[in-house]
N, C-alpha and C positions, 0 to 999 in steps of 0.2 A: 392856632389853626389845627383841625383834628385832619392829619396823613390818613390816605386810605391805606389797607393793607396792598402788601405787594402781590396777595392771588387774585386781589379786585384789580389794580392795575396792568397784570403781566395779560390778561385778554386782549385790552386796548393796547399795548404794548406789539404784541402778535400781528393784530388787525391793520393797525399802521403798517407794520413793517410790510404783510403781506400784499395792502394795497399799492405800497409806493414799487415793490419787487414785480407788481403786477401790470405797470404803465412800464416798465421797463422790458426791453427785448431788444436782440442782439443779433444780427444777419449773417446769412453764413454763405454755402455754397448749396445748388438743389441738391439732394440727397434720396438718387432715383433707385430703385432695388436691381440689383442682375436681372438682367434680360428686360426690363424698362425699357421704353423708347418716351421722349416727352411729343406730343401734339402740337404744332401748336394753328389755330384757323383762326384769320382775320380779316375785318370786311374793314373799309374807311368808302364811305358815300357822302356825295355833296347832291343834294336834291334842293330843287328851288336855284338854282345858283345864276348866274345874270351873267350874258357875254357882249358885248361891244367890242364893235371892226369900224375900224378907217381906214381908209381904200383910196388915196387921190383926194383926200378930203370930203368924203360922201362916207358918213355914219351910218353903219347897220346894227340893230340892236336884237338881242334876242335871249332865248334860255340853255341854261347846259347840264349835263347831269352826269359825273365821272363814279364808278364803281369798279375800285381794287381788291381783291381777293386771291387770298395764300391760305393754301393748306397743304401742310408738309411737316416730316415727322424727323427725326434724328438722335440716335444713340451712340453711344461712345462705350469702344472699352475699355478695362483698367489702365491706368498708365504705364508706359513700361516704365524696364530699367532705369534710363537716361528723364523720364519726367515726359516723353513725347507721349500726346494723346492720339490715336485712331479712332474714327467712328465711320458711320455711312448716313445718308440724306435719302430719302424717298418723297418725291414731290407728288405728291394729288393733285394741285391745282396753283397754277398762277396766273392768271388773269385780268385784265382789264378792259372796262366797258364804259364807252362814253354815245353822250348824245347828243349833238346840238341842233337847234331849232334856230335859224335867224333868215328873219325877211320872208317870213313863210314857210321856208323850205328847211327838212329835216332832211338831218345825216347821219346814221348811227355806225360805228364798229368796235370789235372787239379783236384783241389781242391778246391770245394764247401762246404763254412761252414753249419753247420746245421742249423744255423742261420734266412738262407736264406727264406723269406716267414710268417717270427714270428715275433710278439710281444712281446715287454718284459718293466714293469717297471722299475723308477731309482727314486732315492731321493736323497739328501743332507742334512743335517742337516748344522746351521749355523757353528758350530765348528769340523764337519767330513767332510769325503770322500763322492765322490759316491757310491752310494749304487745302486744295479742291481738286482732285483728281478726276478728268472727264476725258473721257472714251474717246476725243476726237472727232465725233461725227457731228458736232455744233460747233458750227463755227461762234469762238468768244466772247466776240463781239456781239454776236445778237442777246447773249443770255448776263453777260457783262454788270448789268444793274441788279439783275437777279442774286448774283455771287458776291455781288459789292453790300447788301442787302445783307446776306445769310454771314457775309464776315464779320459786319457792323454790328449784327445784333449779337453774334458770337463774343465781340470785345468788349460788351460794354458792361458798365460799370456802374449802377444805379445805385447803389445803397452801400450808406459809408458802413466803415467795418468799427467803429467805436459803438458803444452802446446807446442806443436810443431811447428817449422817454415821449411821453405821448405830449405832443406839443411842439415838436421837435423840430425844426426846418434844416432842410442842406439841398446842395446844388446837386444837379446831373446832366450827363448829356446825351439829349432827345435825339442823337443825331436818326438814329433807325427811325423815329417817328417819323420826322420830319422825311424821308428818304419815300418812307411808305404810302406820305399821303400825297408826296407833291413834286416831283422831280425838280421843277424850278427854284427848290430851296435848299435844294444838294449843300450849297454853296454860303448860304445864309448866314448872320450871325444868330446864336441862338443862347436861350438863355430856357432853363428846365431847371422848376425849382420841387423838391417835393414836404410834405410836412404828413407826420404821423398824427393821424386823430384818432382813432381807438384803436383798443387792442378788444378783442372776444376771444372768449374762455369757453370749453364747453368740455362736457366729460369725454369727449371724442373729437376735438376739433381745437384749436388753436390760429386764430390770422388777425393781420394786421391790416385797417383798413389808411392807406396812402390820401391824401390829395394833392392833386397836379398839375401845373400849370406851367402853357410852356408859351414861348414867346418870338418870335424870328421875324427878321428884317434883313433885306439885302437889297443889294443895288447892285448895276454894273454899267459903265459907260463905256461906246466903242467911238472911234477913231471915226465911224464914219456918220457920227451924229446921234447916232440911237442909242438908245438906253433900254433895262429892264427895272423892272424894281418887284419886290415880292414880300409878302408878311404873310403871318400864322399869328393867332391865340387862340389856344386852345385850354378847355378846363376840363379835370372830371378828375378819377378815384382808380385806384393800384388796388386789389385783394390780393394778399400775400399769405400762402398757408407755411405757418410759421416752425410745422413741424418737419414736412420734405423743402422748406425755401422755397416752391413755384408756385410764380406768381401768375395764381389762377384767371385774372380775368383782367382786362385793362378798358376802360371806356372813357373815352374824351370825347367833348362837343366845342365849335368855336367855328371859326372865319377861317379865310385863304383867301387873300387880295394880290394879284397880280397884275403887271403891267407892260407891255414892252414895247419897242418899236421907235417911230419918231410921230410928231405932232400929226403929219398928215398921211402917218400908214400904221397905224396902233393897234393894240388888241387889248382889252382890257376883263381882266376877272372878279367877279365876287362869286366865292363859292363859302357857303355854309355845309362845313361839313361835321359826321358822325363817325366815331372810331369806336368798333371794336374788338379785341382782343381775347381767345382762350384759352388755355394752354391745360394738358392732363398729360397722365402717365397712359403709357398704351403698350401691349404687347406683340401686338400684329405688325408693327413696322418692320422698319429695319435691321436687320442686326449683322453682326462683325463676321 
């Protein structure tokens, strides 16, 4: 058998190496420049969604349509000494707007956190939480979900730190998703899986594109008969710019079934809902 030379095979040799180096990538931390602030604006809307009430045992049926919206910005400064981080928060907009239609009759409202327009400190310490420093003039309780929100998404932990090939699956947890689209699943058990399906390459660009799927179910029984019960599945796709780590756009589509009450005073949801997600570097926000 007639061997090729080794300058015919050292090309293919190259080619391999640089394809299989090329499905591989490796996650890090965002990598924002001085004076940076990241974005980030997110809508989640259930349109078309179905509501049913039992009232004494007399069934009302009708339509509903919830729309949440955040946009808010945050930067951080170096860490000190000890590893603690400082940063500030600047809220635009936190919002929510529903509508429902049953039995004929429409009722719409929205709800504007106080948030909306403020400033507010945060820290870390290397071995604590978040820490959110507010002025006092809102009372905590009302803004409470909002802070519960901005720590969850601060902690979390999406992408494992080994190296990844395209094809790849591991677990995460959705808990911020789930938080942002549906309060009755605060509490849920959840299950967030993600798998890398390509990597893109361009002379000026580098990302990875995620798919995602997430999954929740929860139940709760009270003492005085009633129950709730609640589920999520949601699908869609993570853009991840591979050279700053921000992960530029997040969109999921899927269900929200909820349930609560007893046999003869109930309320029942289907909502079809749409997520989604932006995030950029900005320099007008915040700063330290």
């Amino acid at each position: 058998m007639m061997r090729r030379p080794l300058l015919h095979t050292l090309p293919l040799f190259l080619a391999s190496a640089l394809a299989a180096s090329a499905s591989e990538i490796a996650f890090g931390p965002v990598r924002a420049q001085p004076g940076e602030s990241i974005r980030l604006i997110s809508r989640s809307e259930s349109k078309g969604g179905s509501i049913e009430v039992t009232r004494n045992g007399r069934t009302s049926r009708g339509t509903i349509l919830i729309a949440r919206e955040r946009d808010l910005s945050w930067t951080f400064r170096n860490p000190e000494a000890d590893g603690t981080r400082r940063g500030m928060v600047s809220v635009a907009n936190i919002s929510t707007f529903s509508s429902v239609k049953l039995d004929g009759k429409a009722e719409e409202s929205e709800d504007r956190s106080p948030l909306c327009g403020r400033m507010f400190a945060m820290s870390k310490t290397p071995a604590g939480d978040w820490k959110f420093e507010l002025d006092g003039s809102i009372p905590l309780q009302r803004i409470q979900r909002e802070i519960d929100e901005l720590a969850v998404y601060l902690k979390r932990q999406w992408y494992p730190e080994r190296i990844v090939k395209v094809g790849d699956s591991w677990e995460f947890d959705p808990a911020w998703i789930r938080m942002i689209i549906e309060k009755d699943l605060r509490n849920a058990q959840t299950i967030g899986t993600m798998k890398l399906r390509q990597v893109r390459r361009s002379a000026s660009k580098e990302t990875a594109l995620i798919d995602v799927a997430v999954r929740s179910t929860g139940g709760d029984f009270k003492a005085d008969g009633s129950e709730s019960h609640a589920q999520v599945e949601l699908t869609g796709q993570v853009v991840v710019d591979l050279k700053t780590m921000l992960d530029e756009s997040i969109e999921l589509k899927g269900v929200i079934i909820t349930s609560s009450g007893k046999p003869a005073d109930s309320k029942n949801l289907t909502l079809p809902v749409s997520l989604r997600v932006t995030k950029s570097f900005v320099r007008e926000a915040a700063s330290p």
